[in-house]
MIMAR-638593 format. One record per atom (N, C-alpha, C): atom name; residue number from 1; y, z, x. Coordinates in nm, 4 decimals, always signed. Layout:
<atom a="CA" k="NUM" Y="Y" Z="Z" X="X"/>
...
***
This chain:
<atom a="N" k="1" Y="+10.4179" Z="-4.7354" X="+11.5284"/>
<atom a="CA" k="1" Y="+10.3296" Z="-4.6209" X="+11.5403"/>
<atom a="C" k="1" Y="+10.4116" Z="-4.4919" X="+11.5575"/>
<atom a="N" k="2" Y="+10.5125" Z="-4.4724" X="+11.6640"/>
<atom a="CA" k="2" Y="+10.5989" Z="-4.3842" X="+11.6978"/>
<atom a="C" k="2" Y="+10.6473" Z="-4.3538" X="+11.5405"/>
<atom a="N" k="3" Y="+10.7166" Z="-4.4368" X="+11.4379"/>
<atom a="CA" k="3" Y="+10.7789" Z="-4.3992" X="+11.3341"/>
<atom a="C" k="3" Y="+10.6687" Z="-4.3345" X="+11.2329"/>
<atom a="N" k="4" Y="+10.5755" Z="-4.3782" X="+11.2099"/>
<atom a="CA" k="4" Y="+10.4335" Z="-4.3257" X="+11.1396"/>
<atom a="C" k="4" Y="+10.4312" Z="-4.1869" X="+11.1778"/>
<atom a="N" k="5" Y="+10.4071" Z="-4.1571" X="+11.3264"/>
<atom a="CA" k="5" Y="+10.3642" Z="-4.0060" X="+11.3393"/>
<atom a="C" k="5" Y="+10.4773" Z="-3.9474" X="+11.3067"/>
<atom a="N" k="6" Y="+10.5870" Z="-3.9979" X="+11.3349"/>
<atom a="CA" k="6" Y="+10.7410" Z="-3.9077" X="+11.3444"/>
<atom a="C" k="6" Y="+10.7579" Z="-3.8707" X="+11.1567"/>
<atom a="N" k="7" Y="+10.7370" Z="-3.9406" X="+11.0826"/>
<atom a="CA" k="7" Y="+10.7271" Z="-3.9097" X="+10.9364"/>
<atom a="C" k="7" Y="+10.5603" Z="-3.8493" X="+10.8654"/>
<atom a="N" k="8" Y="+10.4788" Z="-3.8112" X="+10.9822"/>
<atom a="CA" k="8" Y="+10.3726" Z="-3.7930" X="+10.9146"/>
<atom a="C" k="8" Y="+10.3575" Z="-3.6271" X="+10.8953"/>
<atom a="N" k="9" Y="+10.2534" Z="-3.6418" X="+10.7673"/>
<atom a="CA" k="9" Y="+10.2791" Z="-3.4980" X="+10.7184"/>
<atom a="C" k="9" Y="+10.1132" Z="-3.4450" X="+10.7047"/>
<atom a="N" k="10" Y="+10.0863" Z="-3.3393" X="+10.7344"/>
<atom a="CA" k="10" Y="+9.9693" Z="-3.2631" X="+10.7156"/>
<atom a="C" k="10" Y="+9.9083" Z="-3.2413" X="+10.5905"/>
<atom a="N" k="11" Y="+9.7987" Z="-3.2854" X="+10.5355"/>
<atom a="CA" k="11" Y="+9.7222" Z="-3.2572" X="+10.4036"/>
<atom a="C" k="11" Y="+9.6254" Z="-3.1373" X="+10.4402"/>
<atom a="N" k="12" Y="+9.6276" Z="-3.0777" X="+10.3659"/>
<atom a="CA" k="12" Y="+9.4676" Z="-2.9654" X="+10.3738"/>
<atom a="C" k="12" Y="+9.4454" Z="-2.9678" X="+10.2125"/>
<atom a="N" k="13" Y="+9.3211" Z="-2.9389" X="+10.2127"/>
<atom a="CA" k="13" Y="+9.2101" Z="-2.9176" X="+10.1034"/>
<atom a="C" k="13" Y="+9.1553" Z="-2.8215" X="+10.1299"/>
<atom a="N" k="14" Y="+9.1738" Z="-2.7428" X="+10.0218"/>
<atom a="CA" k="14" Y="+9.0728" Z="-2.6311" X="+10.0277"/>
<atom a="C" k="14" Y="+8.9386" Z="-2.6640" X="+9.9829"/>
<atom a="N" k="15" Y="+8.9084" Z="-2.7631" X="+9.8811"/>
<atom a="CA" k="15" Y="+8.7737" Z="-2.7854" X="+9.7896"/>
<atom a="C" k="15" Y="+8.8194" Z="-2.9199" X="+9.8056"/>
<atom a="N" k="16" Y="+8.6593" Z="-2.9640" X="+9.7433"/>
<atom a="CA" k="16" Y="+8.6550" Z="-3.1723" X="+9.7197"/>
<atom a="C" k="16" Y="+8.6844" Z="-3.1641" X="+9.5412"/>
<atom a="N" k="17" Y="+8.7360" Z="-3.0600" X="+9.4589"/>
<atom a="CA" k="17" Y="+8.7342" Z="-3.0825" X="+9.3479"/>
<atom a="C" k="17" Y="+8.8312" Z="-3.1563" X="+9.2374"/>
<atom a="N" k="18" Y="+8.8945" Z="-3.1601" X="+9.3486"/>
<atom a="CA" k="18" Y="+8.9927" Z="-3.2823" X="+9.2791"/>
<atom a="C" k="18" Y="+9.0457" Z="-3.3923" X="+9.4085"/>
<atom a="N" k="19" Y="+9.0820" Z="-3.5191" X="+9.3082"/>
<atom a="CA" k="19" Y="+9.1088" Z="-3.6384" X="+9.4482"/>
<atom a="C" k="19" Y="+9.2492" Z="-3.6540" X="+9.4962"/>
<atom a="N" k="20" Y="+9.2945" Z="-3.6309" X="+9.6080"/>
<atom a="CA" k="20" Y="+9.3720" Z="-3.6283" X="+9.6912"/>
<atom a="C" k="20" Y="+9.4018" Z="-3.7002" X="+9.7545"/>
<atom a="N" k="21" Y="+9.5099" Z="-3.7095" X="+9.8724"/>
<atom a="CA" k="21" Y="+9.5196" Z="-3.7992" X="+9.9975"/>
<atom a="C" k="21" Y="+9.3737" Z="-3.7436" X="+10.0653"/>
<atom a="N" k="22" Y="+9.3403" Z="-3.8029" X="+10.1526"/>
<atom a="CA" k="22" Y="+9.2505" Z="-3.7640" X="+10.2176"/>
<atom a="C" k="22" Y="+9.1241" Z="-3.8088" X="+10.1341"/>
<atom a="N" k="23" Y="+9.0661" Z="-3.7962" X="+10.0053"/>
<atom a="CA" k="23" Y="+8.9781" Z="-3.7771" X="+9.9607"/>
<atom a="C" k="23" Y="+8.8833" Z="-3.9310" X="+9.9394"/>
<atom a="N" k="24" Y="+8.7336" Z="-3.9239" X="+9.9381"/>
<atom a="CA" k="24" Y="+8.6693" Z="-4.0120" X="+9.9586"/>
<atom a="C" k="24" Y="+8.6057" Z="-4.0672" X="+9.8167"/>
<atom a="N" k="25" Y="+8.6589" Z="-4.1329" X="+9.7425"/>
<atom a="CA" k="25" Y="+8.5860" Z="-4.1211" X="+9.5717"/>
<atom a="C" k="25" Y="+8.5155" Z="-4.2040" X="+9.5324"/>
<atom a="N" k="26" Y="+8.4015" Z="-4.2109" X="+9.4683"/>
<atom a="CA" k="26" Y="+8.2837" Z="-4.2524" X="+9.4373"/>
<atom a="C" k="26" Y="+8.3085" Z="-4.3186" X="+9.3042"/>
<atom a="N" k="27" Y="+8.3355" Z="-4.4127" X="+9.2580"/>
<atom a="CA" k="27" Y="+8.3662" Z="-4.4284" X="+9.0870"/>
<atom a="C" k="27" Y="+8.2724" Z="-4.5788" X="+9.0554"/>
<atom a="N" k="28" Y="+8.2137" Z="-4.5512" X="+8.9216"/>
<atom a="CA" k="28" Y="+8.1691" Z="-4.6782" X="+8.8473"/>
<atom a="C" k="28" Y="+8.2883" Z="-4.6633" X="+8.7442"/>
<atom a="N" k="29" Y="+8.2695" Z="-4.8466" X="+8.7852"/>
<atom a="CA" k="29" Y="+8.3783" Z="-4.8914" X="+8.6476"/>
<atom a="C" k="29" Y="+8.2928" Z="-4.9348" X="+8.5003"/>
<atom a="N" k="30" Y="+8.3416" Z="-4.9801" X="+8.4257"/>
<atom a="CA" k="30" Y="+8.2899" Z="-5.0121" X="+8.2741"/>
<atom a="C" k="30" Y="+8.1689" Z="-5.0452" X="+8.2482"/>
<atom a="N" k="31" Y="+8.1211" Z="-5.1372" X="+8.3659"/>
<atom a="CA" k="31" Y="+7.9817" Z="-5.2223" X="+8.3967"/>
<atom a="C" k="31" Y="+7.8930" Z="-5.1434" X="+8.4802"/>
<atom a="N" k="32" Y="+7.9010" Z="-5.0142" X="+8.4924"/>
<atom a="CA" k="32" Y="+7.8058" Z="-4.9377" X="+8.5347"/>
<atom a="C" k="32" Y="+7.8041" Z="-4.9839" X="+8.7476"/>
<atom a="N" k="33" Y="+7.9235" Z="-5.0725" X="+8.7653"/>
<atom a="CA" k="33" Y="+7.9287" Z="-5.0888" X="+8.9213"/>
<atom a="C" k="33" Y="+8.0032" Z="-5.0191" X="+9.0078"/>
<atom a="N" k="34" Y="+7.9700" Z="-4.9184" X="+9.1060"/>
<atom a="CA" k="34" Y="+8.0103" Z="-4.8722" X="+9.1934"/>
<atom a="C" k="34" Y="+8.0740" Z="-4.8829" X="+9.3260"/>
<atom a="N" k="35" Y="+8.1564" Z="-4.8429" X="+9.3637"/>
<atom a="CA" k="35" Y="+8.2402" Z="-4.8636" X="+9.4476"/>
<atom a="C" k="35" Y="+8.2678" Z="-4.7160" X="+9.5134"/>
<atom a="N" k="36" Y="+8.3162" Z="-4.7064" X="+9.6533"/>
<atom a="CA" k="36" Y="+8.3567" Z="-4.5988" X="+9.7317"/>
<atom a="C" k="36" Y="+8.5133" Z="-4.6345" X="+9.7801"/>
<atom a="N" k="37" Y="+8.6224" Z="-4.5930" X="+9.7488"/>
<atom a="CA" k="37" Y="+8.7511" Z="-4.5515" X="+9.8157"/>
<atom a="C" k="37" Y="+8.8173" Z="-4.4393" X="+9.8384"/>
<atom a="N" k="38" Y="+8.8712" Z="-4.4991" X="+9.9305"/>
<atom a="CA" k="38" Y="+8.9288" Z="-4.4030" X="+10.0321"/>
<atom a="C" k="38" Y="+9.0803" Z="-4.3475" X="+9.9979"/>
<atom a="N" k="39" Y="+9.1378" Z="-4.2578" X="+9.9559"/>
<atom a="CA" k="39" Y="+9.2543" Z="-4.2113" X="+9.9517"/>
<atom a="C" k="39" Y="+9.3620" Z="-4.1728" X="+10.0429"/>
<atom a="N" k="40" Y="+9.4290" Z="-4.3291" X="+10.0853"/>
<atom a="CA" k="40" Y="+9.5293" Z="-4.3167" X="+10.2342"/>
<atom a="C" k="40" Y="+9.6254" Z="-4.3424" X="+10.1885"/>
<atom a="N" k="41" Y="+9.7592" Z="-4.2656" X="+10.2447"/>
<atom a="CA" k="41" Y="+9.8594" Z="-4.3584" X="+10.2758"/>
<atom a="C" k="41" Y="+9.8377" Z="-4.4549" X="+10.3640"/>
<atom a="N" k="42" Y="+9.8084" Z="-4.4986" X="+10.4624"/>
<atom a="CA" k="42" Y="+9.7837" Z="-4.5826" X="+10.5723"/>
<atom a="C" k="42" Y="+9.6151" Z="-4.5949" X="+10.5767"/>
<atom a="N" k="43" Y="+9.5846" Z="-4.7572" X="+10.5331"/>
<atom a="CA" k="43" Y="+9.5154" Z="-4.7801" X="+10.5288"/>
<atom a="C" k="43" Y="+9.4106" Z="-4.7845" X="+10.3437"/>
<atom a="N" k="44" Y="+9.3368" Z="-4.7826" X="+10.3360"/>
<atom a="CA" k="44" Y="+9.2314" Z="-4.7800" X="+10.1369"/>
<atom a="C" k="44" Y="+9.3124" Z="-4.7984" X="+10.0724"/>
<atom a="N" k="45" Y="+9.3079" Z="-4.6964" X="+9.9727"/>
<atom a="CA" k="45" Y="+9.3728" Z="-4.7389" X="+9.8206"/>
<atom a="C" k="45" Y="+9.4714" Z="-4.6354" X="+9.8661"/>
<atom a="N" k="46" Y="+9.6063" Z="-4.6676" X="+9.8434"/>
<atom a="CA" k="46" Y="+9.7362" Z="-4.5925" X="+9.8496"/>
<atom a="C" k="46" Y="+9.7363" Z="-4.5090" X="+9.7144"/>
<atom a="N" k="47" Y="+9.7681" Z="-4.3921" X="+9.7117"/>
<atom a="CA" k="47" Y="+9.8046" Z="-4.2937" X="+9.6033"/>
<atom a="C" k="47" Y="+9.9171" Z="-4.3391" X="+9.5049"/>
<atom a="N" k="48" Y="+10.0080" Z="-4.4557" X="+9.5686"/>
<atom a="CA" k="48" Y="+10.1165" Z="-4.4789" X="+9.4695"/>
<atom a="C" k="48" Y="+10.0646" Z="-4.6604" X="+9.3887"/>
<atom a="N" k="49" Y="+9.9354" Z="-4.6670" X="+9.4423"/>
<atom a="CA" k="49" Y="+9.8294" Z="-4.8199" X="+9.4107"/>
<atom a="C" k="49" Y="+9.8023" Z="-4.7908" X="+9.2513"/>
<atom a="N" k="50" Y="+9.8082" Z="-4.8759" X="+9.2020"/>
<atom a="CA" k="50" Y="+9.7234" Z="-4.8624" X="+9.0590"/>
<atom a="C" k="50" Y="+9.6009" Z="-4.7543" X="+8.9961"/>
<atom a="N" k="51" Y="+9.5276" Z="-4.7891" X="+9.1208"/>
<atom a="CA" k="51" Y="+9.3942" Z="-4.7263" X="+9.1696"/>
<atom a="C" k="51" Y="+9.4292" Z="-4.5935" X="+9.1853"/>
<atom a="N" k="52" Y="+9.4961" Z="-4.5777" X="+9.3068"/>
<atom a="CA" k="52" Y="+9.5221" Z="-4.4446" X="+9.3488"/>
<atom a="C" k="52" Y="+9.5693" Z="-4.3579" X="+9.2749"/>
<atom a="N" k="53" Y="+9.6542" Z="-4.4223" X="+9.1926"/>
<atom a="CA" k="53" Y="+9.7555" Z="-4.3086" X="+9.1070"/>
<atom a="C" k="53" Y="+9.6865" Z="-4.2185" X="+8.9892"/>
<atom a="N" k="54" Y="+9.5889" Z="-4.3353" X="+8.9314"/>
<atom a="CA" k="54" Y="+9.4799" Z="-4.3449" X="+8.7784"/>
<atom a="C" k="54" Y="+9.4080" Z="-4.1872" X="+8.8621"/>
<atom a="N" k="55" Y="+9.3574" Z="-4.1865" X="+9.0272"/>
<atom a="CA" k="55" Y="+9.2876" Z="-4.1116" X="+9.0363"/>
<atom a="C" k="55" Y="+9.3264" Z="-3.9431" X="+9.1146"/>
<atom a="N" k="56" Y="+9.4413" Z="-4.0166" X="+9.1252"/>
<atom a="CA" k="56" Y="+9.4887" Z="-3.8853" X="+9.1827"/>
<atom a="C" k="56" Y="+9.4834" Z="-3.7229" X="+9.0840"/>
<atom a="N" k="57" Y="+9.4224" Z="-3.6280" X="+9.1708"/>
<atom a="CA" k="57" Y="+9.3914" Z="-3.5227" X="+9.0162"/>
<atom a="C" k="57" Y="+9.2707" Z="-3.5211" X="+8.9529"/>
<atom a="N" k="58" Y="+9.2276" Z="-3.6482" X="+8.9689"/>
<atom a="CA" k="58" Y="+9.1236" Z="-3.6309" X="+8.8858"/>
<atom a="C" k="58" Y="+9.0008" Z="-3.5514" X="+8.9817"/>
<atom a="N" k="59" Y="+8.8980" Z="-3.4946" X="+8.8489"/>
<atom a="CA" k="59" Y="+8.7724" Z="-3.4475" X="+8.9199"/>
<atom a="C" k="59" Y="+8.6479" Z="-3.5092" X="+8.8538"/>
<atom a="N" k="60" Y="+8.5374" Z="-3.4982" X="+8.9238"/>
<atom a="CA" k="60" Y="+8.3762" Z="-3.5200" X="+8.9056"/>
<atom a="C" k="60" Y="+8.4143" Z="-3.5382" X="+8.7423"/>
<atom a="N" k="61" Y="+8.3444" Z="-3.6736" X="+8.6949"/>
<atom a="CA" k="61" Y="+8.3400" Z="-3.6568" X="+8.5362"/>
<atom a="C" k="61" Y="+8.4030" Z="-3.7114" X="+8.5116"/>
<atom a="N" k="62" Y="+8.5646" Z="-3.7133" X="+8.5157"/>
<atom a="CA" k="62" Y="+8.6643" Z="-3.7885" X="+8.4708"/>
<atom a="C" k="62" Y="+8.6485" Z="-3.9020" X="+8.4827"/>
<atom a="N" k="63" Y="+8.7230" Z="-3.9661" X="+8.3421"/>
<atom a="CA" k="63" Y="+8.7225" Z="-4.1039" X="+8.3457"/>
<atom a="C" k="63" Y="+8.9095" Z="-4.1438" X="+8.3249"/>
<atom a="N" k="64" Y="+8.9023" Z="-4.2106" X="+8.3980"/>
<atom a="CA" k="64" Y="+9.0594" Z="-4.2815" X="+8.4168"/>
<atom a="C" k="64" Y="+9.0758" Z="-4.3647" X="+8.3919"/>
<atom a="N" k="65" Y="+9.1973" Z="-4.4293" X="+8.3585"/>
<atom a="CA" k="65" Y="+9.2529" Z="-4.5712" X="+8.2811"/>
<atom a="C" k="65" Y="+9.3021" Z="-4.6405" X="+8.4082"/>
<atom a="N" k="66" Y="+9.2931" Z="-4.7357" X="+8.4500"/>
<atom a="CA" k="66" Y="+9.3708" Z="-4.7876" X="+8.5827"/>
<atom a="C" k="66" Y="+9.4826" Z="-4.9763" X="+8.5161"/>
<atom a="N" k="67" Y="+9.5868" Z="-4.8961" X="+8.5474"/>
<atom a="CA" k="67" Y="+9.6550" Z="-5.0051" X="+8.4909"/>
<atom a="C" k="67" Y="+9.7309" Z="-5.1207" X="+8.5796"/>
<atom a="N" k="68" Y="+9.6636" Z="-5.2250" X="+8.5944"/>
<atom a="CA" k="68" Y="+9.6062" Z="-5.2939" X="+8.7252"/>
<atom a="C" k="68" Y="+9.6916" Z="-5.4210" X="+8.6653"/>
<atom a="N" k="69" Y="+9.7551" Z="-5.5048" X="+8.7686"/>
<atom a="CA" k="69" Y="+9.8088" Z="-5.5984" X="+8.7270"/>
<atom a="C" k="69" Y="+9.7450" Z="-5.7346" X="+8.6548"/>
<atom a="N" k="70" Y="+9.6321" Z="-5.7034" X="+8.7208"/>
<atom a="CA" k="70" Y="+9.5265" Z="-5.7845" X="+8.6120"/>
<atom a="C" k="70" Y="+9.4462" Z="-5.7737" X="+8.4876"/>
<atom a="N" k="71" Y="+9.4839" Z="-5.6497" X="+8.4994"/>
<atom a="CA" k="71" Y="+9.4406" Z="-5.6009" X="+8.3404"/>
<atom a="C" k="71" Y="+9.4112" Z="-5.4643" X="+8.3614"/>
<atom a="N" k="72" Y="+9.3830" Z="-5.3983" X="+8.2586"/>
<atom a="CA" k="72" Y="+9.3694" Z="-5.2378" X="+8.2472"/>
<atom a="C" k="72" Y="+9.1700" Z="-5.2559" X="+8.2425"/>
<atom a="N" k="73" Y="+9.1212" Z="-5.1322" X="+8.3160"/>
<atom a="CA" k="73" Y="+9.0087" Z="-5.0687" X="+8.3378"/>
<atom a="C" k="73" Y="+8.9612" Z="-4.9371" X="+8.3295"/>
<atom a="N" k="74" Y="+8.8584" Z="-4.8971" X="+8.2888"/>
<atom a="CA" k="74" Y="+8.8807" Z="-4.7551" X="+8.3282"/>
<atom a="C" k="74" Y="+8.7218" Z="-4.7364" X="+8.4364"/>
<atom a="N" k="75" Y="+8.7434" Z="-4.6045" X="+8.4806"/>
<atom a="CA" k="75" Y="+8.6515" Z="-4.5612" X="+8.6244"/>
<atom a="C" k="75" Y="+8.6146" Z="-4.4072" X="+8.6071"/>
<atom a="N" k="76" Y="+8.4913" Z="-4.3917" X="+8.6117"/>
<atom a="CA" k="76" Y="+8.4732" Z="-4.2521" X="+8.6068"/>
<atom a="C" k="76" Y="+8.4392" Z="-4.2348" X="+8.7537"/>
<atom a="N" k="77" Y="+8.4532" Z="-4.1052" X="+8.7419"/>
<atom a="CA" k="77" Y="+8.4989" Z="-4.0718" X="+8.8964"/>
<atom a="C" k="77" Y="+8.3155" Z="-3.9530" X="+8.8777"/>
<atom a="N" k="78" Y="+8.2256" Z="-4.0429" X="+9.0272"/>
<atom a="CA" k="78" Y="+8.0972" Z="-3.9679" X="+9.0085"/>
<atom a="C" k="78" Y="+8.0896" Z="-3.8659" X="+9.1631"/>
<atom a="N" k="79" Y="+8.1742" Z="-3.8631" X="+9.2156"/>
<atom a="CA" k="79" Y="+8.1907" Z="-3.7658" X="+9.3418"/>
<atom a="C" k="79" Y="+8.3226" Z="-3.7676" X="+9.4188"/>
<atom a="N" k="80" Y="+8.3156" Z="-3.6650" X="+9.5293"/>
<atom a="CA" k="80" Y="+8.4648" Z="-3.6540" X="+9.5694"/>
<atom a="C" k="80" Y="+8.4144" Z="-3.5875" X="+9.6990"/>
<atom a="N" k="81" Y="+8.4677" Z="-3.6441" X="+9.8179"/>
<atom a="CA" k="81" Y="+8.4294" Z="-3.5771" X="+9.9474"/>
<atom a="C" k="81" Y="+8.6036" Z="-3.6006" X="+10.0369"/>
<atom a="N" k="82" Y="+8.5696" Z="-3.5242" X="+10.1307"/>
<atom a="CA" k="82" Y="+8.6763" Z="-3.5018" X="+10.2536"/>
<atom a="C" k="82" Y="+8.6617" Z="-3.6423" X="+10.3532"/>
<atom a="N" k="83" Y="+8.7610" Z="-3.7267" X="+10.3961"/>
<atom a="CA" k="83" Y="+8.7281" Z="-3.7831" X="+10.4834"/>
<atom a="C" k="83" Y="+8.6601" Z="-3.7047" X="+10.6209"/>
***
């Protein structure tokens, strides 16, 4: 824990308009099924994750390719909030 805070670094957001650390994202995949993750280093989908990376940047609308060790998908991204 001590080493966590001692390397931890401050995010701010000005807007939810694009997905970030911090950010809460709403995406259906191919089959019209929805899912909510969380954008953590510690803890959800890690930014350097398959997942995370496909969505990092992205905004409302976008659709992303996620290149997943089990196969490639893509996810449109239907909202974006602040933890």
């Amino acid at each position: 824990l001590r080493t966590r805070l001692a390397h931890a670094v401050v995010v701010e957001h000005d807007t939810d308009e694009h997905v970030g650390v911090g950010s809460i994202v709403e995406i259906a995949d191919e089959d019209g099924e929805t899912m909510e993750v969380v954008i953590s280093a510690v803890g959800g989908v890690g930014p350097d994750s398959p997942l995370g990376h496909a969505l990092m940047g992205a905004s409302i609308g976008d659709v992303v390719g996620v290149e997943a060790p089990r196969g490639s998908w893509k996810a449109r991204v239907l909202a974006i909030r602040r933890a």
